[in-house]
ROMAR-53993 format. One line per field, with one value per residue (C-alpha): residue number from 1; residue in one letter; x, y, z. Coordinates in Angstrom, 1 decimal. Example, Ala and Ser with C-alpha at 12.3 -4.5 7.8 and 13.67 -1.06 7.14 Angstrom:
BEGIN
seq c(1, 2) .
type c(a, s) .
px c(12.3, 13.7) .
py c(-4.5, -1.1) .
pz c(7.8, 7.1) .
This chain:
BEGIN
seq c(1, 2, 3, 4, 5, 6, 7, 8, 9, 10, 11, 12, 13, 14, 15, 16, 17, 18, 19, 20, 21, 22, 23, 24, 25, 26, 27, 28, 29, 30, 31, 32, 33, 34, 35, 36, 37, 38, 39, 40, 41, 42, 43, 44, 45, 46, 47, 48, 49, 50, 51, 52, 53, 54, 55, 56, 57, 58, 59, 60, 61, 62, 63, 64, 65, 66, 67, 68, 69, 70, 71, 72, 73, 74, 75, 76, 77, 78, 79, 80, 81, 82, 83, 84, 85, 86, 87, 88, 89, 90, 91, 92, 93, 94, 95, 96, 97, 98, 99, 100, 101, 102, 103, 104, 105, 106, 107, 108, 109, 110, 111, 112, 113, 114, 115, 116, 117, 118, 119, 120, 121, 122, 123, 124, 125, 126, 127, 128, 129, 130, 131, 132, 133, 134, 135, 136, 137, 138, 139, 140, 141, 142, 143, 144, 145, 146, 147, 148, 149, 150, 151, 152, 153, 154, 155, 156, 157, 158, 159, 160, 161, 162, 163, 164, 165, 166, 167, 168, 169, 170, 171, 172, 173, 174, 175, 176, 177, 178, 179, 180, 181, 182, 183, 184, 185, 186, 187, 188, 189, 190, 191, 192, 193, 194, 195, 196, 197, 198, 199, 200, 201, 202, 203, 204, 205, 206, 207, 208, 209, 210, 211, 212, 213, 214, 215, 216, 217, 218, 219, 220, 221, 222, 223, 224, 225, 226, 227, 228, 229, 230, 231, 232, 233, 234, 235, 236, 237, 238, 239, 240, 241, 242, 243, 244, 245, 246, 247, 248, 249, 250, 251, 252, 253, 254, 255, 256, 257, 258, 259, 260, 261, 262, 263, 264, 265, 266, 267, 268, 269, 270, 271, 272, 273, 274, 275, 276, 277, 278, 279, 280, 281, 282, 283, 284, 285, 286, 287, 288, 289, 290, 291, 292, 293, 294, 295, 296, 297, 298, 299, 300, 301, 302, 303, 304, 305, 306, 307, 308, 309, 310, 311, 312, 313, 314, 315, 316, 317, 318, 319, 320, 321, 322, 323, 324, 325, 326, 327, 328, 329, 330, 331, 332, 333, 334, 335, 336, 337, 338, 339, 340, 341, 342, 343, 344, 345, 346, 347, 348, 349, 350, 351, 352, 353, 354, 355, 356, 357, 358, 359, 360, 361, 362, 363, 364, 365, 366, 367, 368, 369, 370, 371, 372, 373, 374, 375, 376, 377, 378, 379, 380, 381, 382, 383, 384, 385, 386, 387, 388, 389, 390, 391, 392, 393, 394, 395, 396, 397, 398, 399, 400, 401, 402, 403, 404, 405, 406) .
type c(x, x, x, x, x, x, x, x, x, x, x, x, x, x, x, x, x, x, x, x, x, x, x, x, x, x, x, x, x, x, x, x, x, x, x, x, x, x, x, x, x, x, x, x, x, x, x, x, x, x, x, x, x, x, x, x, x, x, x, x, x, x, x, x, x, x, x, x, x, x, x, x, x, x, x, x, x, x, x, x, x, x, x, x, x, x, x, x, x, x, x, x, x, x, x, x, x, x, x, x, x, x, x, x, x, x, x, x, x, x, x, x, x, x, x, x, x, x, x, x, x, x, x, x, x, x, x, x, x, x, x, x, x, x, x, x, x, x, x, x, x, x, x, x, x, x, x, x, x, x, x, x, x, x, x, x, x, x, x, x, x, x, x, x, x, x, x, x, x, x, x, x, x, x, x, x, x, x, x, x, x, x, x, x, x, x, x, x, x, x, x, x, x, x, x, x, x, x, x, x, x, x, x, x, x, x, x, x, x, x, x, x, x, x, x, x, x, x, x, x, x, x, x, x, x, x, x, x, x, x, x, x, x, x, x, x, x, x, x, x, x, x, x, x, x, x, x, x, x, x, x, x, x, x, x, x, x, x, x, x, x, x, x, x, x, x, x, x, x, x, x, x, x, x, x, x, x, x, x, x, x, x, x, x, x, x, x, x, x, x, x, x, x, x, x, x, x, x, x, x, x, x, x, x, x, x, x, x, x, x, x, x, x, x, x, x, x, x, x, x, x, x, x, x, x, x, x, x, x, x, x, x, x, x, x, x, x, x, x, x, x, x, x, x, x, x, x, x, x, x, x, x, x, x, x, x, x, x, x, x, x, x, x, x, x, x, x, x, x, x, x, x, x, x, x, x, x, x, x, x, x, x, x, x, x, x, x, x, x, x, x, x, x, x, x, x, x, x, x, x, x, x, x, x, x, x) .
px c(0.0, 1.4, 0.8, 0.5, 1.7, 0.0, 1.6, 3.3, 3.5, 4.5, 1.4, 2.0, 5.8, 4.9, 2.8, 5.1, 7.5, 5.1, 4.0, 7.4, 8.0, 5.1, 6.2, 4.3, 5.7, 5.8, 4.8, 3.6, 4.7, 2.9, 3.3, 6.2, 9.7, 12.2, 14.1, 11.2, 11.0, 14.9, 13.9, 11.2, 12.9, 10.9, 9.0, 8.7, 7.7, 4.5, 1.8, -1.4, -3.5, -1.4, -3.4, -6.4, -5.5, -6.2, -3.1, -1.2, -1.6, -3.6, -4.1, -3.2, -1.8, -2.6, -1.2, -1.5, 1.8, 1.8, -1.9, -3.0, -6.6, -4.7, -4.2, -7.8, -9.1, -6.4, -8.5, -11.8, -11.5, -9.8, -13.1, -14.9, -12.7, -13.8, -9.9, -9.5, -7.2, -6.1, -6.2, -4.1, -6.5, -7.7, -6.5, -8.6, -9.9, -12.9, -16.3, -17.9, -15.2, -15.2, -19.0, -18.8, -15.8, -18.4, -21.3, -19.4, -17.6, -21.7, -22.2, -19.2, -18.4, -14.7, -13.5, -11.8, -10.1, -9.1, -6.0, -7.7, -6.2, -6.7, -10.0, -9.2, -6.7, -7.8, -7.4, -10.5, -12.7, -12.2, -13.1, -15.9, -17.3, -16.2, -18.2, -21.3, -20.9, -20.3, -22.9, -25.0, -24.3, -22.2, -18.8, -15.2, -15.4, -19.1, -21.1, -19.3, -18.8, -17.1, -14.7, -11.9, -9.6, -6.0, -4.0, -0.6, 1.1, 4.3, 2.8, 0.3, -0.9, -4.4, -3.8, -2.4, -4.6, -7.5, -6.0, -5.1, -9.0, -9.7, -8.2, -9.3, -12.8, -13.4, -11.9, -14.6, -17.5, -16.2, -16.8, -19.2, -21.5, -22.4, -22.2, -25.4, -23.8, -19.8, -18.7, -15.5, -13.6, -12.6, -14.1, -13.8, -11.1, -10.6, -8.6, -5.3, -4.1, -4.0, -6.4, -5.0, -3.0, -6.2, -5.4, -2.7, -4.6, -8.0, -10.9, -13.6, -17.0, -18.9, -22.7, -23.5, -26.3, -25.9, -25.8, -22.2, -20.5, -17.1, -14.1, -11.6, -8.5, -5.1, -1.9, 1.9, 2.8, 5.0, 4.8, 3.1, 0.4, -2.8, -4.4, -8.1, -9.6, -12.6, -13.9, -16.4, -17.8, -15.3, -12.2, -10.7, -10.0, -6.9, -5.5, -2.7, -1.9, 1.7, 2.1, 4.0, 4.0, 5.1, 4.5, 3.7, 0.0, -1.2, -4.3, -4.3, -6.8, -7.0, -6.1, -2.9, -1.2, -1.5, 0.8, 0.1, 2.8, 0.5, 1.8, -0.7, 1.0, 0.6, -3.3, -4.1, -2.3, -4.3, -7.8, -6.8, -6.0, -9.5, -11.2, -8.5, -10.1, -13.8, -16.9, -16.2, -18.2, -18.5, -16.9, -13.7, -13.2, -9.6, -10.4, -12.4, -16.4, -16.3, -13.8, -15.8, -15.9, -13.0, -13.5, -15.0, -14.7, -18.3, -16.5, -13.8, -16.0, -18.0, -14.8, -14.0, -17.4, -16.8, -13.2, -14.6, -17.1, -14.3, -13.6, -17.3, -17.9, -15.2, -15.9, -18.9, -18.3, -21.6, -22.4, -23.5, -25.9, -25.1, -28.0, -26.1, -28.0, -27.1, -25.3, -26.9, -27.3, -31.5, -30.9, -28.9, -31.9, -34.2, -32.2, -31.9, -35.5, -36.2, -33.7, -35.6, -39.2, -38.1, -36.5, -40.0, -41.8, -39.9, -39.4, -43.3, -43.6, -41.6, -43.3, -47.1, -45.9, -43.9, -46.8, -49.6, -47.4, -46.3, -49.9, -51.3, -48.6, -49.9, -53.2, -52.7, -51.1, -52.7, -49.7, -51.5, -48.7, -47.2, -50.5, -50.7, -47.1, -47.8, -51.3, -49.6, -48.0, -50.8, -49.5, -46.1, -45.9, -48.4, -45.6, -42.5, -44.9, -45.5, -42.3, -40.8, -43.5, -43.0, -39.2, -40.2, -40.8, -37.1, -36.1, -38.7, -37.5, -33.9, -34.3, -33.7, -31.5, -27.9, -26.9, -23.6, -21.5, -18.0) .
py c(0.0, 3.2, 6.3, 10.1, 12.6, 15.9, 17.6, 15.8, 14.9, 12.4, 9.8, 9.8, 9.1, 6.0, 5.2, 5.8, 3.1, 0.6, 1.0, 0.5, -2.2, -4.1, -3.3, -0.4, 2.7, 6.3, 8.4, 12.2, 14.4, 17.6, 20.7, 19.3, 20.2, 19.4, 17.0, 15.0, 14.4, 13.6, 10.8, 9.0, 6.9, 7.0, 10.4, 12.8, 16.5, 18.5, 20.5, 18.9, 18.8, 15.5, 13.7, 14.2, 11.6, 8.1, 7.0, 8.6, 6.6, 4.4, 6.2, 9.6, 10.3, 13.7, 15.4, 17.9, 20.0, 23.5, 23.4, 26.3, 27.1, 26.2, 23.0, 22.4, 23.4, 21.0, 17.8, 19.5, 19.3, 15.5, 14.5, 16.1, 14.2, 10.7, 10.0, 7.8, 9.3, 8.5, 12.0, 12.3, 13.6, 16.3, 18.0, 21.1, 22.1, 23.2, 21.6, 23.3, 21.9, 18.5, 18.1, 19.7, 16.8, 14.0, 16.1, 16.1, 12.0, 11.3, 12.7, 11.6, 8.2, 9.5, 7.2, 8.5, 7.1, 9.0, 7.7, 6.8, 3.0, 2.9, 2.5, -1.1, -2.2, -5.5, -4.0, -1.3, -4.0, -5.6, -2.6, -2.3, -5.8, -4.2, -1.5, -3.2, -5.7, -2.9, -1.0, -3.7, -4.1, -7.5, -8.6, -7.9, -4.3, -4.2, -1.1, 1.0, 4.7, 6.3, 6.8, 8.9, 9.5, 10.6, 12.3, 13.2, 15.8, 17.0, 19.9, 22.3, 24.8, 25.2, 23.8, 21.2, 19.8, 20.4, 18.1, 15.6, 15.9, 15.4, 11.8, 11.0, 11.9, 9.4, 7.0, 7.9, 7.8, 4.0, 3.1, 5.2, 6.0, 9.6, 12.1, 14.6, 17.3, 18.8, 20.7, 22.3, 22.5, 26.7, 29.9, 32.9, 31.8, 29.3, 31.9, 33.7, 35.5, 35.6, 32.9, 30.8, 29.0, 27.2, 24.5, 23.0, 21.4, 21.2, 18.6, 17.8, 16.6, 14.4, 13.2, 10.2, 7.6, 6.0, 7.5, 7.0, 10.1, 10.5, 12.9, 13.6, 15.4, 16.9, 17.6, 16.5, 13.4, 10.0, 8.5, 10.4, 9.2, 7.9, 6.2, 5.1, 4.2, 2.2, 2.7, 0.5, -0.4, -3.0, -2.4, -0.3, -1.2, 1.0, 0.9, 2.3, 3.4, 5.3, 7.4, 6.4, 4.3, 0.7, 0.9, -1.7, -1.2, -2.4, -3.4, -3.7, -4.8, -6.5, -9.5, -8.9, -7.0, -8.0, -6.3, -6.5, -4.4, -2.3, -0.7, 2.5, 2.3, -1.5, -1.2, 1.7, 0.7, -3.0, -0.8, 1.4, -1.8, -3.4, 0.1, -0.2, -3.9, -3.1, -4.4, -7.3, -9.4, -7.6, -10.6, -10.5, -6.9, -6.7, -7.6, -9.5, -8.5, -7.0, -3.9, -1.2, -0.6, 1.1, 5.0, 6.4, 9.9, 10.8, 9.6, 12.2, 14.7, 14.2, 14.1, 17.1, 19.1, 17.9, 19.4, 22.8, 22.7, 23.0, 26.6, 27.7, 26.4, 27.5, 30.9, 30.8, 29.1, 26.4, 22.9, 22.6, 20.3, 18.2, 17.7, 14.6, 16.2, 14.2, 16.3, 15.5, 17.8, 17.1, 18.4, 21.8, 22.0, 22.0, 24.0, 26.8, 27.1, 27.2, 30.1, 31.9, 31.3, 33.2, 35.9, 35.9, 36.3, 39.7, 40.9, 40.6, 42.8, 45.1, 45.6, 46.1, 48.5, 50.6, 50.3, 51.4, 54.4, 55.3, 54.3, 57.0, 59.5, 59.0, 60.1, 62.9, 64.3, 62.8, 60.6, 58.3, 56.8, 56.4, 55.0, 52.6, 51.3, 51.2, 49.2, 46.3, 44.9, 41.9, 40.9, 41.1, 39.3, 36.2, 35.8, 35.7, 33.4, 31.0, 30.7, 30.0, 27.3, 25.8, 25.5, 22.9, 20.8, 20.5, 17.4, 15.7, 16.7, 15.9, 12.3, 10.9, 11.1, 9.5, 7.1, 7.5, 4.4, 5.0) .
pz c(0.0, -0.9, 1.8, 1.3, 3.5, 4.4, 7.6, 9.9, 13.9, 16.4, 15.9, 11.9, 12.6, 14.5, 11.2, 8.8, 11.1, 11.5, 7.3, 6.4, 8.5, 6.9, 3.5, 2.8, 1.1, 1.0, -2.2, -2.3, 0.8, 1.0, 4.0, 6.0, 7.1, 4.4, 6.6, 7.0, 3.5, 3.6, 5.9, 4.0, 1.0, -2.0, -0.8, -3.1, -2.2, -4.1, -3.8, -1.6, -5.0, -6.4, -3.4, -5.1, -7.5, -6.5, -8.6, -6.2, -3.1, -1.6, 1.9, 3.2, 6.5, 8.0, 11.1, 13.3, 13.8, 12.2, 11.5, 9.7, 7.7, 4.6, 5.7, 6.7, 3.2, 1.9, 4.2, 2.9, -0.6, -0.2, 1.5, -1.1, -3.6, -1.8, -0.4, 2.4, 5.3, 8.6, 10.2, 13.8, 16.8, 17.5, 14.2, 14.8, 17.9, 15.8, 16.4, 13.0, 11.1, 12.4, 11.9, 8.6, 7.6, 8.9, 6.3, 3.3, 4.1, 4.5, 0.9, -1.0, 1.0, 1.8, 4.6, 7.6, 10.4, 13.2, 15.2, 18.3, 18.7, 22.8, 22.3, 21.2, 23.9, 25.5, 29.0, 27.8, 27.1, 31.0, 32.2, 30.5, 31.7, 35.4, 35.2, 33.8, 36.7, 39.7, 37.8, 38.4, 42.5, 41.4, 40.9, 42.8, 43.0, 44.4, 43.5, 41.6, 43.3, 40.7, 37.4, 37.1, 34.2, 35.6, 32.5, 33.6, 31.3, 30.6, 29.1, 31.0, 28.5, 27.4, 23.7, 25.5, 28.1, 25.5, 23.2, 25.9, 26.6, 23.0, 22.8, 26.4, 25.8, 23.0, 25.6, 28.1, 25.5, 24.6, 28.1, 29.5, 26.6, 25.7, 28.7, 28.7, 30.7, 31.0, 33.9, 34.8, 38.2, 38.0, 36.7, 35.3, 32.9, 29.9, 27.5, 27.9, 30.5, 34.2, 34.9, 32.2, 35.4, 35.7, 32.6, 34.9, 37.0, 35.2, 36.6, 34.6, 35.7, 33.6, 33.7, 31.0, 30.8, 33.5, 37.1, 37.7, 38.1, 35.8, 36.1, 33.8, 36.0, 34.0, 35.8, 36.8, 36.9, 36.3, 33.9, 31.1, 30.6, 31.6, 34.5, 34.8, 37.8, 38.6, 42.3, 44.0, 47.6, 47.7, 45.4, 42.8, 39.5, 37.4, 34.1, 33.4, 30.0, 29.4, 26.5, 23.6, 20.5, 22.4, 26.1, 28.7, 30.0, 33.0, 34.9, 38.4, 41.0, 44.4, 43.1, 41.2, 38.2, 34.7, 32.0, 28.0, 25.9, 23.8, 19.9, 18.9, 15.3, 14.4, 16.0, 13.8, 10.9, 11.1, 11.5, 9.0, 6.2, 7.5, 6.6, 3.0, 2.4, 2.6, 4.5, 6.1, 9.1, 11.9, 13.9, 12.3, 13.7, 16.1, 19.8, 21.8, 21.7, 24.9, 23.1, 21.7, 18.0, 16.5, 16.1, 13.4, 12.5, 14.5, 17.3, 16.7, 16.5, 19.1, 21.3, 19.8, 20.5, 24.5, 24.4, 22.6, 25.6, 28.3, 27.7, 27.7, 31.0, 32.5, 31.3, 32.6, 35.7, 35.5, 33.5, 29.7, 28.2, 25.6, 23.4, 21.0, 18.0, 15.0, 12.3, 8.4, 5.7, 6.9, 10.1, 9.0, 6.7, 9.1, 11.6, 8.8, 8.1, 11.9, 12.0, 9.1, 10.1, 13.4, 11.5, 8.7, 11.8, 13.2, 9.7, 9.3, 12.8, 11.5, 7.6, 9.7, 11.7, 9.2, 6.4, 9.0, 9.7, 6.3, 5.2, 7.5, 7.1, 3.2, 3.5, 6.0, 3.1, 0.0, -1.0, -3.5, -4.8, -1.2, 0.1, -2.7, -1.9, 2.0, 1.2, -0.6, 2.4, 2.8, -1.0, -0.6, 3.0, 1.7, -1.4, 0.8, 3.2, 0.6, -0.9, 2.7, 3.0, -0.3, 0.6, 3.0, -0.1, -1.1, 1.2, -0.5, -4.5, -3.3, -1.8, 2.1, 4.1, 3.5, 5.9, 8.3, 7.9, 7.0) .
């Protein structure tokens, strides 16, 4: 298989490795530092538009350092060309742009993996089967208290601990399910300046589908990395998962300490083939049935929606629903013509009022042709009425809705 290259970072590094090691090969490189290109044999250096040829590559690997807007258009118009990527997470820190990615791959069938591999890690799927079980009033741990997501960071900055939320949160939606409400531990700050101190030591609060609170906590620490712990009435259950592209994870409980070297690369790169290959039964996916499904690029940006929610709530120092809508070309039609009928409504306020004034302003002073004018409101507001209504037609013309696999 042979692998484009737009942008660069740490994650697509380990890609590159682990696709070389299996044979695969590099082809166009587009928006990185020359001495990355120096370091790739075979890669040759052009402009992003080569990618849109499917003679090119197979598969094009996008990451995340030096984003810039140019580079964003560049992903754009590849999904609207129907390219399959593997895109690094979080790209963008940009809910509107995520969501409008997942519009356009509904419409042209582009398929996108994010690289969210720990999602797929054996020692997920026990916990999963842990917490339905303390959930439940049963098993080791008894009834389950609480979850906490530990991320320890080298780096403290906001753009930081957002996109170490980012990843995290698609963690937490695996297990979890969709959280309905995100609250932060802080207040009046979540942008630049003095307060900004507060993204070193963030805490998260989040509310999902079942009653079980969750918290999501960023800080110092060794090892870099992550640390999940499960608290019941009886035990704890942690996993411990270092960053890195080969590291040694761990599960530990009352009972003992299992360890299971885990590679992010070789786990994407195998999902990432599957995706290459086509359909296939959903029992040959990797992992054991009790591992969630592999990401898909909704999951991204759902994860990415939660991280853009941090900064709101810290700002304004209480929770935010999430309302899970569903992001289709239907539903921005329908929330666009809600967002016009309310304007049609105002605007028709507003036409009454100023042709009953003109109108009598008119024939105070024998205005015919004024009067005229003012006196045609009722026309003019039953046309613009009626076109607004007929719009409603469209979905129908244009066909149902598209479906969201991919």
């Amino acid at each position: 298989m042979r692998f484009g290259l737009l942008g660069y970072d740490e994650s697509i590094g380990w890609l590159l490795d682990a696709a070389r090691g299996g044979g695969h090969t590099p082809g166009p490189v587009c928006d990185v530092d020359p001495a990355v290109v120096l370091s790739l044999p075979g890669a040759t250096a052009t402009a992003w538009e080569t990618l849109l040829d499917a003679q090119s590559c197979a598969v094009i690997l996008v990451g995340a350092d030096g984003w810039h807007p140019g580079r964003a258009d560049a992903v754009r118009a590849l999904v609207q060309a129907g390219r399959t990527a593997l895109l690094s997470h979080p790209l963008d820190l940009s809910m509107v742009w995520a969501y409008e990615l997942e519009m356009i791959r509904q419409d042209t069938g582009a398929r996108l993996v994010p690289f969210l591999p720990e999602r797929l890690h054996p020692f997920v799927g026990k916990l999963r089967v842990a917490l339905e079980e303390a959930l439940a009033g049963g098993g080791d741990l008894g009834t389950a208290e609480t979850l906490l997501f530990e991320r320890h960071l080298a780096d403290r900055s906001r753009g930081a601990v957002l996109r170490a939320f980012a990843r995290d949160a698609d963690l937490i939606r695996a297990i979890v399910g969709s959280p309905g409400r995100l609250s932060t531990l802080g207040g009046g700050g979540g942008g630049p300046g003095p307060d900004d101190s507060i993204w070193g030591n963030l805490a998260v609060g989040l509310s999902g589908p079942t009653s079980l609170p969750v918290r999501w906590q960023g800080g110092r620490g060794t090892p870099v990395g992550l640390r999940i712990r499960l608290l019941g009435t009886a035990g704890e259950m942690a996993v411990e998962i270092p960053d890195g592209r080969t590291v040694d994870c761990r599960v530990v409980t009352a009972t003992g300490t299992e360890r299971m070297p885990f590679d992010r690369a070789a786990v994407a790169l195998a999902e990432l083939q599957r995706i290459v290959a086509g359909p296939t039964d959903p029992s040959s996916l990797p992992g054991p049935s009790t591992t969630p499904p592999p990401a898909t690029w909704d999951d991204a940006a759902r994860a990415i929606e939660l991280a853009e929610t941090v900064p709101r709530s810290l700002a304004r120092g209480r929770g935010i629903d999430l309302h899970q809508e569903e992001f289709t070309d239907m539903g921005t039609f329908k929330g666009t013509m809600a967002s016009v009928g309310c304007g049609l409504v105002l605007l028709a306020l507003v036409v009454i009022l100023l042709a009953t004034l003109v109108g009598g302003i008119a024939r105070a002073n024998e205005w015919d042709l004024a009067e005229r004018i003012a006196g045609a409101w009722p026309a003019l507001l039953l046309v613009v009425l009626g076109a607004f209504l007929a719009l409603q037609i469209l979905p129908l013309l244009v066909g149902g809705p598209r479906g969201r696999d991919g």
